[in-house]
N, C-alpha and C positions, 0 to 999 in steps of 0.2 A: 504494500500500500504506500502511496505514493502520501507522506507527512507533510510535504508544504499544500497539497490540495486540501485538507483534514486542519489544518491550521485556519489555509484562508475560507475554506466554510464558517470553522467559528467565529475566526474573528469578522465573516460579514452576518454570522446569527446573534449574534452579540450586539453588532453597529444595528441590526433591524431592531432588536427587542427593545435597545435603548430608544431608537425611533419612534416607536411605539407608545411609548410611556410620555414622552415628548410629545409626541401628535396629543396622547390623551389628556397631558397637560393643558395644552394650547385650546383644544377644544371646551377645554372647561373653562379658560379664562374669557374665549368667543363669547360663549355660551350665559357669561355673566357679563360682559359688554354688551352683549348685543340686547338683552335685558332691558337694562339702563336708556338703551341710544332709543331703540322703539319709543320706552317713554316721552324723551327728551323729543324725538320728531314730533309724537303725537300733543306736546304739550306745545309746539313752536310753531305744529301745523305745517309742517315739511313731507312732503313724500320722496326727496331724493335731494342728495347732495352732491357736488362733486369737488375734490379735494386731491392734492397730490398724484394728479393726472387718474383719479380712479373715482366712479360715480357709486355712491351705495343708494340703493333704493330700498324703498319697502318691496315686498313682495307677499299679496294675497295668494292663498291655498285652499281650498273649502274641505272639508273631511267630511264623512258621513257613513256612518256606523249605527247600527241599530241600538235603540235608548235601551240601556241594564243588558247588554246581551242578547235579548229578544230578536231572533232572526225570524222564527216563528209568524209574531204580529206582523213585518216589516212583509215575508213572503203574503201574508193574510192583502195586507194595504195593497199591495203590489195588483193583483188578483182583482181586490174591490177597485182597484185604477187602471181598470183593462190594460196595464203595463206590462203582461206576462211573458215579453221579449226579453223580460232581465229576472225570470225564472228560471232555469234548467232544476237540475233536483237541488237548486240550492239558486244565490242570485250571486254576482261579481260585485263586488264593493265598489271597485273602479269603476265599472261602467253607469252605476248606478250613484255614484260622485257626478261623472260626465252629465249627464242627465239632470240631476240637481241645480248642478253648479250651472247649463244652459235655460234652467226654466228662468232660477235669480235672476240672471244678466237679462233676460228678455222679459222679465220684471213680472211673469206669472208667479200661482202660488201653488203650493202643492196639495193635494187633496187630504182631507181634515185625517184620515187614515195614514196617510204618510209623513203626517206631522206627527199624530199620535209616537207612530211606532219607529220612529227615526233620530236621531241625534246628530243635530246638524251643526257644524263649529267651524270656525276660521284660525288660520294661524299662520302671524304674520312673523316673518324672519327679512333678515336684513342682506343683500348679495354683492358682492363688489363684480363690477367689470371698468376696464380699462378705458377711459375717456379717450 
């Protein structure tokens, strides 16, 4: 066996794991800036900034998952809303996000069964791209 290959394996499983613990630093200090900075936009009334050649913007998400679990009610609502295109033996969360998320924008409402049996949330994170 060839010891300098066995070497530079460790020592590049070593450079990743440290990597790692780094990234997950990093990510938790994001994670608490970007906290803060939402507020701060929302209290300034800013949806995007651009600073040191880099724009950060808000960025809207819509989620939708059935309220307590209940996929159940949610299949039931689907069914009472002639929507049974996003039934198979079970329904797609995604596609049924999609769906959601285009009645909002074109400012309809969901039918009183889909509100029941739905959990519908936003969440808003902060993106860089380069100005």
């Amino acid at each position: 066996m060839n010891d300098s290959k066995l070497k530079e394996f460790i020592k590049l499983s070593k450079e990743k794991k440290d990597l790692k613990c780094r990234l997950n630093r990093i990510d938790e200090e994001l994670e608490k800036l970007e906290e803060s900075l939402l507020e701060d936009f929302q209290n300034i009334g800013l949806s995007k900034i651009t600073l040191d050649n880099s724009t950060v913007y808000i960025k809207k998400r819509l989620f939708v998952s059935p309220k307590d679990g209940n996929r159940e009610a949610v299949l039931e609502a689907l069914r009472e809303s002639e929507l049974t295109e996003f039934i198979q033996e079970n329904f797609n969360t995604n596609t049924l996000t999609a769906y959601v998320r285009e009645q909002f924008e074109s400012g309809f409402k969901l039918s009183q069964s889909l509100e029941e049996s739905l959990k519908v949330s936003e969440k808003f994170t902060l993106n860089v791209i380069k100005a």
